[in-house]
Backbone bond lengths (Angstrom), bond angles and torsions (degrees), N, CA, C in turn:
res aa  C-N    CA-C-N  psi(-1)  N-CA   C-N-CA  omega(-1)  CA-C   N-CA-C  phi
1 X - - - 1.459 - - 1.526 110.76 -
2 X 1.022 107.78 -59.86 1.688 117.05 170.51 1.665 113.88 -43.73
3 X 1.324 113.17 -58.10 1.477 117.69 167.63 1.715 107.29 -53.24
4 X 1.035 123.80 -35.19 1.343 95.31 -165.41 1.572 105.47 -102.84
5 X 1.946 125.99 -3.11 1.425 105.25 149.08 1.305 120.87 -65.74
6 X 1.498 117.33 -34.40 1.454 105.67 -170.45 1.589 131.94 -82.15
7 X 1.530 97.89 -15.32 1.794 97.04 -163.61 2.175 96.82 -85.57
8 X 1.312 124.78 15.97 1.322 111.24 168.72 1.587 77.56 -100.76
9 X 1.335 148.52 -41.20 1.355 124.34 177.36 1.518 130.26 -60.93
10 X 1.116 89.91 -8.48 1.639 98.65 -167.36 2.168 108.90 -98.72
11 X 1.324 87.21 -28.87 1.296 111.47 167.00 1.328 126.63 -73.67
12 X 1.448 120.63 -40.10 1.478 124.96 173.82 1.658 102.07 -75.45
13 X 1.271 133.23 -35.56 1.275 154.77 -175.78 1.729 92.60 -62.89
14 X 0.897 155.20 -7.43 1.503 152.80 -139.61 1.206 94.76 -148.28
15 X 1.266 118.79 -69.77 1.470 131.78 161.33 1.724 118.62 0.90
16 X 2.107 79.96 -89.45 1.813 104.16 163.73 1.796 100.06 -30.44
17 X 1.209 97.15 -100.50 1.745 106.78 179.52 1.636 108.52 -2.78
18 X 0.920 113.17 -81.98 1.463 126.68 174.14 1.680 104.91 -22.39
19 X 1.184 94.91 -75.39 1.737 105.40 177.35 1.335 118.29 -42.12
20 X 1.409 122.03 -51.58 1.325 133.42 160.65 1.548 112.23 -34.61
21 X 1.258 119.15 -69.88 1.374 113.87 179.56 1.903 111.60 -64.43
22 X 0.747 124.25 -51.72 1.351 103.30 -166.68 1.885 116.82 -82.86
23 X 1.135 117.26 -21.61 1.678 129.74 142.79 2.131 106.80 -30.91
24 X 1.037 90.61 -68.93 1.456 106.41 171.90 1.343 113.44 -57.27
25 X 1.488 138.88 -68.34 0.986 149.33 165.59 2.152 105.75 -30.17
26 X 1.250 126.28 -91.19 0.649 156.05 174.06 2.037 98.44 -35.45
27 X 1.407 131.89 -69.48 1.532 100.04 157.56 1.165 131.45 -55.14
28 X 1.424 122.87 -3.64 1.643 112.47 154.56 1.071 138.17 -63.96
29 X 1.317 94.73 -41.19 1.978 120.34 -172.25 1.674 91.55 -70.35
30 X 1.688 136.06 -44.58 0.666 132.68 -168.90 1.908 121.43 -90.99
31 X 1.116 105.22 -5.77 0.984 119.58 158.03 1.616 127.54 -74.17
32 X 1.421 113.14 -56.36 1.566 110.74 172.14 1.581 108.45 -69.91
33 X 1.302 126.65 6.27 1.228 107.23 -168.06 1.586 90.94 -101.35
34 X 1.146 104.26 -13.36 1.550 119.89 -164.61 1.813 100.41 -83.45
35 X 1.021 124.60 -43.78 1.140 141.47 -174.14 1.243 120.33 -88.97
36 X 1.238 107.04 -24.66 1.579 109.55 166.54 1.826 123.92 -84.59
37 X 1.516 104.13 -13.13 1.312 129.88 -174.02 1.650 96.59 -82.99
38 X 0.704 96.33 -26.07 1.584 115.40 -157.97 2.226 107.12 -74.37
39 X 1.536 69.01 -34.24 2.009 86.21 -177.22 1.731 109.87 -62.17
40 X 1.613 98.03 -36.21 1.596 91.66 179.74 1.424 111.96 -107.92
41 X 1.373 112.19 11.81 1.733 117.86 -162.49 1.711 119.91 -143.22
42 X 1.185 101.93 125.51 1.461 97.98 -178.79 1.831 114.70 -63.66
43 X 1.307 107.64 172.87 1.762 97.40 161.42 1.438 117.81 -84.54
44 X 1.470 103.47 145.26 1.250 105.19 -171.05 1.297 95.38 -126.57
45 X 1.828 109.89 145.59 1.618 103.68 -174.60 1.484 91.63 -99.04
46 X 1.184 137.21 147.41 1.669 144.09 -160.52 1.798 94.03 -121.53
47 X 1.449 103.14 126.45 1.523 120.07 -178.44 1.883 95.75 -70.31
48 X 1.314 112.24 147.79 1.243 111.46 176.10 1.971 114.70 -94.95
49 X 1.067 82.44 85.66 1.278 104.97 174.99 1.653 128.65 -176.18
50 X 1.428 118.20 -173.06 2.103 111.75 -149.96 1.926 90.23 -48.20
51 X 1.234 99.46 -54.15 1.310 89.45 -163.37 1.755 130.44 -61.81
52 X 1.475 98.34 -25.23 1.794 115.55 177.39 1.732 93.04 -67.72
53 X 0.778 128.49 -36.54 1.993 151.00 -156.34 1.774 92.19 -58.75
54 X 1.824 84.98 -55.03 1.926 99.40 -166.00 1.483 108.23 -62.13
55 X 1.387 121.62 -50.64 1.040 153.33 -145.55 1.363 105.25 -79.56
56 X 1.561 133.07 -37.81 1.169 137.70 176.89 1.763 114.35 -81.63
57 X 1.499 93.53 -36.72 1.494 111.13 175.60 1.804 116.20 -58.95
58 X 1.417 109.82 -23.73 1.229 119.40 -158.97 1.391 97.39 -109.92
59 X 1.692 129.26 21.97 1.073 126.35 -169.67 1.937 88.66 -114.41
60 X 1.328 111.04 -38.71 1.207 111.92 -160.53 1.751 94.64 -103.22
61 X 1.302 133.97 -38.82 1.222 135.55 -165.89 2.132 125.18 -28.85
62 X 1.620 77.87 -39.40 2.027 81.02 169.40 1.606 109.11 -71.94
63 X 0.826 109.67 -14.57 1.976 106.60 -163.96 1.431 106.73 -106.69
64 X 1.703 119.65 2.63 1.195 116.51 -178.60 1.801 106.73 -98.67
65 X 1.230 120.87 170.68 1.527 134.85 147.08 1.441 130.40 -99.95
66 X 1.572 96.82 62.64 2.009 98.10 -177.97 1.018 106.90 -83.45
67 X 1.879 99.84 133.72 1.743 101.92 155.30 1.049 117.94 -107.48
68 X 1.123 130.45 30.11 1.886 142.15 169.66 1.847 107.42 -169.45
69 X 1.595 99.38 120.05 1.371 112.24 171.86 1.306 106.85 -110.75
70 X 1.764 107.10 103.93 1.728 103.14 178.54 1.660 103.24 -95.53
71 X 1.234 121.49 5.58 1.480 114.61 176.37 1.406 107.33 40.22
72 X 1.551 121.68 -160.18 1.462 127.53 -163.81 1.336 119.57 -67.71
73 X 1.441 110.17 -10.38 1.572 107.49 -171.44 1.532 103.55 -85.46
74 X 1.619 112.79 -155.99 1.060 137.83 -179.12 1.692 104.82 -23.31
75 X 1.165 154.20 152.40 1.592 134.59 133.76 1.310 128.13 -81.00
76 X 1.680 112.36 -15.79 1.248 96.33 152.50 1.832 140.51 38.73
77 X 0.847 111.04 55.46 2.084 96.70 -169.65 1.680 91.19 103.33
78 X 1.028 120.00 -23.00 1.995 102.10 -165.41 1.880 97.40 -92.64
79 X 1.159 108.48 -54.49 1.375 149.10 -174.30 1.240 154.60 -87.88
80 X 1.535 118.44 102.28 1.973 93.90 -174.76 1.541 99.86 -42.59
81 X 1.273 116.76 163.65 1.582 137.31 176.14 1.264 106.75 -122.34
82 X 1.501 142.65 -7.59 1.666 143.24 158.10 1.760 101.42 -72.32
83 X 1.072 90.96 146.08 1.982 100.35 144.07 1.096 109.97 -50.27
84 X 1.575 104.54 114.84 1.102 118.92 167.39 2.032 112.98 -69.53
85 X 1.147 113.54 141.05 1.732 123.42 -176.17 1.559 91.56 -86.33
86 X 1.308 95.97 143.29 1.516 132.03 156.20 1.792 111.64 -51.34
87 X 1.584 124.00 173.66 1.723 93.32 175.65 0.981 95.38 -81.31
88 X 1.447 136.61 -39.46 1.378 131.50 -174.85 1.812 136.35 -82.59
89 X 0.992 112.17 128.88 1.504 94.29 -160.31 1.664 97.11 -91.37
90 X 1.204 114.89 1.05 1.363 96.33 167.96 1.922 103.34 -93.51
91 X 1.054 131.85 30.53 1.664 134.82 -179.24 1.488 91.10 -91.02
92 X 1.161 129.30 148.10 1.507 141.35 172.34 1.506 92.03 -109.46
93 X 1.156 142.28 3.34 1.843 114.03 157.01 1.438 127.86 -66.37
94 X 1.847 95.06 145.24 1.289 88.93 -158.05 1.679 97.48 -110.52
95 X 1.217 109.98 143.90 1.454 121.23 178.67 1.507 124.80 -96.44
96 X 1.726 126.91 143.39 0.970 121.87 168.52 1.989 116.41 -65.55
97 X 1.247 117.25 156.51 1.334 104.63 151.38 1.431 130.89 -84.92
98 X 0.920 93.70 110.37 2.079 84.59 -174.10 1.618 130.87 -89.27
99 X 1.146 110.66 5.37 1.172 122.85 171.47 2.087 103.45 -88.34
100 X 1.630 122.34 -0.38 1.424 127.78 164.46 1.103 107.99 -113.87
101 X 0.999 123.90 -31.73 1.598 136.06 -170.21 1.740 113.18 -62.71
102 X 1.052 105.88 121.11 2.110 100.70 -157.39 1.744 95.77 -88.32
103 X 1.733 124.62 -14.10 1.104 130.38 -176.08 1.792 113.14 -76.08
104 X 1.165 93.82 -16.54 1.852 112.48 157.89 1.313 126.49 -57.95
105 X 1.017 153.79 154.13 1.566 149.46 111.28 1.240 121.67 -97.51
106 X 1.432 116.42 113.58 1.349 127.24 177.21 1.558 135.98 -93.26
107 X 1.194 133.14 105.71 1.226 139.29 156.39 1.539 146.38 -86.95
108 X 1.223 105.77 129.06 1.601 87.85 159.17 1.351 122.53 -128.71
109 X 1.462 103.35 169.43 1.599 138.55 -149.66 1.680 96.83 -49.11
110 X 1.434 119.67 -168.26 1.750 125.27 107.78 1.373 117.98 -103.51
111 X 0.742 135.86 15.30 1.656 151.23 150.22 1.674 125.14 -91.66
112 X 1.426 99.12 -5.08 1.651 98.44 160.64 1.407 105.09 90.67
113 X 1.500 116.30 2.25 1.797 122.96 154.10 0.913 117.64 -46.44
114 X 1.432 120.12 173.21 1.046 134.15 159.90 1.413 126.59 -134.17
115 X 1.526 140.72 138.42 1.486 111.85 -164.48 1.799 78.97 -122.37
116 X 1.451 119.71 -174.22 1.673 159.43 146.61 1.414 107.03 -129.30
117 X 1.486 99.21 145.05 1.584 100.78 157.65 1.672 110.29 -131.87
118 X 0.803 129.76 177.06 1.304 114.71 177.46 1.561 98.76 -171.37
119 X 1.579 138.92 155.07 0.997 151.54 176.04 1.636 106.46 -83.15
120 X 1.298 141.03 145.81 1.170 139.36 163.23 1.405 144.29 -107.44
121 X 1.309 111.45 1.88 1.376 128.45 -173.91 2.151 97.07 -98.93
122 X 1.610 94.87 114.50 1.666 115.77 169.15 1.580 94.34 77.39
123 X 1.378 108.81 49.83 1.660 112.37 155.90 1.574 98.24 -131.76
124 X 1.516 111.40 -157.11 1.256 101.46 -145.32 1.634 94.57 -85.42
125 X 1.266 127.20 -29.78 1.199 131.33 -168.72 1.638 94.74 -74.05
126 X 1.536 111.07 169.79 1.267 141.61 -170.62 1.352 126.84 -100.09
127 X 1.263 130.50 125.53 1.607 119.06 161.95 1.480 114.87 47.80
128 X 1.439 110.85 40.36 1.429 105.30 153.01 1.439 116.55 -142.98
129 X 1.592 133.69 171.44 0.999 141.21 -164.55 1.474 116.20 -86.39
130 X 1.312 118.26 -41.71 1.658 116.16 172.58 1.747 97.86 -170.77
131 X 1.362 102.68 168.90 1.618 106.48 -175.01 1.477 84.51 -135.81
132 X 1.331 83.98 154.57 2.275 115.73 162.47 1.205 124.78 -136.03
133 X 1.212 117.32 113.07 1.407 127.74 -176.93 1.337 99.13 -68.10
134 X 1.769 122.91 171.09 1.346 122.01 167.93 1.662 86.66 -167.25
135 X 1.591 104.46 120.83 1.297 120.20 161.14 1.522 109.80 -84.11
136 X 1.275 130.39 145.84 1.579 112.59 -171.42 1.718 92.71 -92.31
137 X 1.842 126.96 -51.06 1.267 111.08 162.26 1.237 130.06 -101.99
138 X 1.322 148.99 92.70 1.256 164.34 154.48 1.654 97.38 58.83
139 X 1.391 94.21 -122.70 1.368 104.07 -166.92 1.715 109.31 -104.36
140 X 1.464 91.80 20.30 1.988 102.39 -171.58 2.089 89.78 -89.98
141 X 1.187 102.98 136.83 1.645 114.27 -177.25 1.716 107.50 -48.29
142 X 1.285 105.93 172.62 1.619 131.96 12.50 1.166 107.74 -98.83
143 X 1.550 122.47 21.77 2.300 127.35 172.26 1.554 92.18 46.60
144 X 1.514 116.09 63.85 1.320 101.38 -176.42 1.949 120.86 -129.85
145 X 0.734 117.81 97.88 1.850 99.84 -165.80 1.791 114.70 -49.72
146 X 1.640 96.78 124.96 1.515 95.89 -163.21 1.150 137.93 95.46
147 X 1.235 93.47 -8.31 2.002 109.83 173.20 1.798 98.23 -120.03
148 X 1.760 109.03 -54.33 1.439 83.90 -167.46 1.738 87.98 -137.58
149 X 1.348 127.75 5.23 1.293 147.12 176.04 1.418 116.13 -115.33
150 X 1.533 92.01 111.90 1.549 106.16 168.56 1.717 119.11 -131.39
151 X 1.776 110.49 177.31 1.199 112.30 -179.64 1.355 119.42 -135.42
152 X 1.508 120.27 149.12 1.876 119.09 -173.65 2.024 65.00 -136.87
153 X 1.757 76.75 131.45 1.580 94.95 143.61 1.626 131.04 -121.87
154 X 1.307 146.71 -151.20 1.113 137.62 -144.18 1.627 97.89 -160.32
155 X 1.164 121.31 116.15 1.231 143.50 -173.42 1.025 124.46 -106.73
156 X 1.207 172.06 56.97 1.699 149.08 144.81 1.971 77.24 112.63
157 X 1.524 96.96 -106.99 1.879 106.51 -175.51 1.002 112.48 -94.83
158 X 1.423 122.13 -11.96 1.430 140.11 -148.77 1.437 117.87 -99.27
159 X 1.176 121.76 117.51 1.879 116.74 160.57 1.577 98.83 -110.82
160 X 1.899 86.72 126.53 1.812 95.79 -168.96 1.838 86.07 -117.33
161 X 1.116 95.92 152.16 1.620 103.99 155.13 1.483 116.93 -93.99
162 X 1.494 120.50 140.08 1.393 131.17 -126.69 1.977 91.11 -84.80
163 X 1.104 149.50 168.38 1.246 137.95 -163.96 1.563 144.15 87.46
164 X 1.607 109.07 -14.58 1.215 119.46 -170.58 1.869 109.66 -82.91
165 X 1.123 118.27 101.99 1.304 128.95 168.59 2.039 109.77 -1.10
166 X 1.420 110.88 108.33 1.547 99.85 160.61 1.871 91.10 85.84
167 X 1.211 139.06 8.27 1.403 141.80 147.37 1.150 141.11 -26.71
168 X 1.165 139.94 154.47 1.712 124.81 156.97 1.354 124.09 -37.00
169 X 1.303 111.76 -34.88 1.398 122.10 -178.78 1.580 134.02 -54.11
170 X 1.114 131.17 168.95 1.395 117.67 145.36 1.094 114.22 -98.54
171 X 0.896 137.95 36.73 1.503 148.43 171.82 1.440 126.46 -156.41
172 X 1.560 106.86 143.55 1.117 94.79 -172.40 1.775 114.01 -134.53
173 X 0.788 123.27 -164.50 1.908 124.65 167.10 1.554 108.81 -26.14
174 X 1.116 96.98 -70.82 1.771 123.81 -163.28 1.919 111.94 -74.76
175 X 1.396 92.45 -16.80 1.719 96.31 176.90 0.786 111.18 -110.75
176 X 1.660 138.99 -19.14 1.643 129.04 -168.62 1.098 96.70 -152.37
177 X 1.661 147.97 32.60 1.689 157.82 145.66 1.348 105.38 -89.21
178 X 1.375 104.96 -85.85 1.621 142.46 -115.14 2.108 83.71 -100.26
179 X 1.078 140.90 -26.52 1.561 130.25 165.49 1.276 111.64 -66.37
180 X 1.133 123.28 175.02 1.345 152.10 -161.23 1.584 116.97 -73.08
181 X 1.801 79.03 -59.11 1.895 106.45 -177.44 1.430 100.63 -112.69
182 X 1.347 126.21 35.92 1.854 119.93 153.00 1.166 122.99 -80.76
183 X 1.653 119.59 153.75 1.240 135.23 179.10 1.418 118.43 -60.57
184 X 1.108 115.22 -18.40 1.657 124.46 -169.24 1.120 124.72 66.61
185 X 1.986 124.58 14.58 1.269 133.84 -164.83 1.874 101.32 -64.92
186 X 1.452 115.17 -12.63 1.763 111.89 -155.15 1.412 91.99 -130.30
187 X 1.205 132.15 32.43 1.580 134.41 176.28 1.969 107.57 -74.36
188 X 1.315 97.35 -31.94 1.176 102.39 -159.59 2.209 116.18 -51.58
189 X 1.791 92.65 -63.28 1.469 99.76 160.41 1.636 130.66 -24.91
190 X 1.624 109.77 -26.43 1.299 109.36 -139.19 1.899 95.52 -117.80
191 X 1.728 109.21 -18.86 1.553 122.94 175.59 1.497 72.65 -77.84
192 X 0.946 144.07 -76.30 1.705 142.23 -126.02 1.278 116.10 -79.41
193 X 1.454 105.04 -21.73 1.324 85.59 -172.82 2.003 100.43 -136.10
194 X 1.208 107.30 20.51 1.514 108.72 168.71 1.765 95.62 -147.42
195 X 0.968 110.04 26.17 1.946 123.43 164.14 1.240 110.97 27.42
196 X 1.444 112.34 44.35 1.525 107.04 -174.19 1.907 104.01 -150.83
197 X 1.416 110.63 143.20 1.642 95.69 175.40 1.603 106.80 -111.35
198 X 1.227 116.92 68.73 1.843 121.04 -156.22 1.836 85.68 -92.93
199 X 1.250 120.83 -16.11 1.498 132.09 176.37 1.751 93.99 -55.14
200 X 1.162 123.74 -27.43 1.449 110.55 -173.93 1.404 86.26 -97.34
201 X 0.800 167.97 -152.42 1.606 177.07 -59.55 1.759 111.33 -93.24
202 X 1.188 135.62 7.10 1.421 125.41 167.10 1.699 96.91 -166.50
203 X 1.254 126.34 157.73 1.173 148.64 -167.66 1.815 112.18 -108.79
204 X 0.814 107.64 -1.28 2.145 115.27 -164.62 1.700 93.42 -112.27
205 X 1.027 134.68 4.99 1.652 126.63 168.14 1.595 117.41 -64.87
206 X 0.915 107.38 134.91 1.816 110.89 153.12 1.732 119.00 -153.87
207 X 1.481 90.05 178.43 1.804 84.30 -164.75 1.544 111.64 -85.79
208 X 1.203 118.39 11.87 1.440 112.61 166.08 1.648 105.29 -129.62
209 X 1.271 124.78 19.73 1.395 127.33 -162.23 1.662 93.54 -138.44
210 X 0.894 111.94 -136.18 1.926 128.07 -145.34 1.628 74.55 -105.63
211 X 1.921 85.75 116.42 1.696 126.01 167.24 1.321 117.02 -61.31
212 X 1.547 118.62 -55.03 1.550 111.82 -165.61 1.494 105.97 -149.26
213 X 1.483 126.37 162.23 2.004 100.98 -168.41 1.175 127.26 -75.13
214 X 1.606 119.45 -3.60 1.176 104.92 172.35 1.466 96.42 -131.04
């Protein structure tokens, strides 16, 4: 009896962990690729659309390990293909699908990732140069922002993960993570750099206040 309340806790707990490392892992890889691009190339802010899509994709594409390039079409094999959920299902934001959406570029891993790229200049977000989604497993559940969907956007020199207090964003940790009923668009800052997903299990977190729920 005891074994079988605890090992779905002990299991989601592993999970997190898991996520932690390759979230982490994965803004590294995308970071030096970012920075090394950078040696022969100015920043460029990428229009959100097919062509901003290509253009961001082709910044990181040598430094990755894809075993399926679905580019702008279908995602098919690269990509969940549902609407992806918010973390909270009581959040009313509404999401594009990006596995139809041709303003996407879709990849996948050899590790069973999943990437987006997308251009960022005259979409809905603000004052930044381009965004990248990163599913940590492909199209395996829960397609959720904040559980297994996160975001790094593209700054001036900078690739930030989406969440860091005072950002490009309009949003930050504490407005669109860390509530009850948020979208989970700013989770990312907050796995990476306090290594913990306690944002799913209590509602009272913030990034200068109380780290994890207990």
């Amino acid at each position: 009896m005891v074994a079988a309340l605890t090992m779905p806790s002990l299991i989601a707990k592993h999970q997190e962990k898991q996520t932690v490392v390759k979230l982490k892992r994965m803004y590294s890889i995308l970071s030096q690729a970012f920075t090394m691009n950078l040696r022969d190339n100015e920043p460029v802010m990428y229009t959100f659309n097919e062509e901003g899509a290509v253009g961001v994709y082709n910044i990181f594409k040598p430094h990755l390990k894809i075993a399926r390039d679905c580019g702008l079409e279908r995602g098919n094999g690269c990509i969940y293909t549902g609407q992806y959920g918010n973390k909270s299902d009581s959040s009313s934001f509404k999401r594009a699908i990006y596995a139809t959406d041709k303003r996407y570029y879709k990849v996948l891993l050899n590790d069973g990732s999943s990437i987006v790229f997308r251009g960022g200049a005259n979409s809905e977000l603000y004052n930044i140069d381009f965004d990248i989604f990163y599913d940590i497993n492909g199209d395996k559940g829960p397609n959720k922002w904040g559980h297994d969907m996160f975001e790094f956007f593209g700054k001036g020199r900078q690739l930030i993960p989406s969440g860091i207090p005072n950002n490009y964003f309009t949003y930050n940790f504490d407005s669109a993570c860390a509530p009850a009923d948020s979208s989970g668009d700013t989770c990312s800052a907050w796995v990476i750099y306090k290594g913990n997903m306690d944002y799913l299990h209590c509602d009272d977190l913030s990034w200068n206040g109380k780290q994890k729920c207990k």
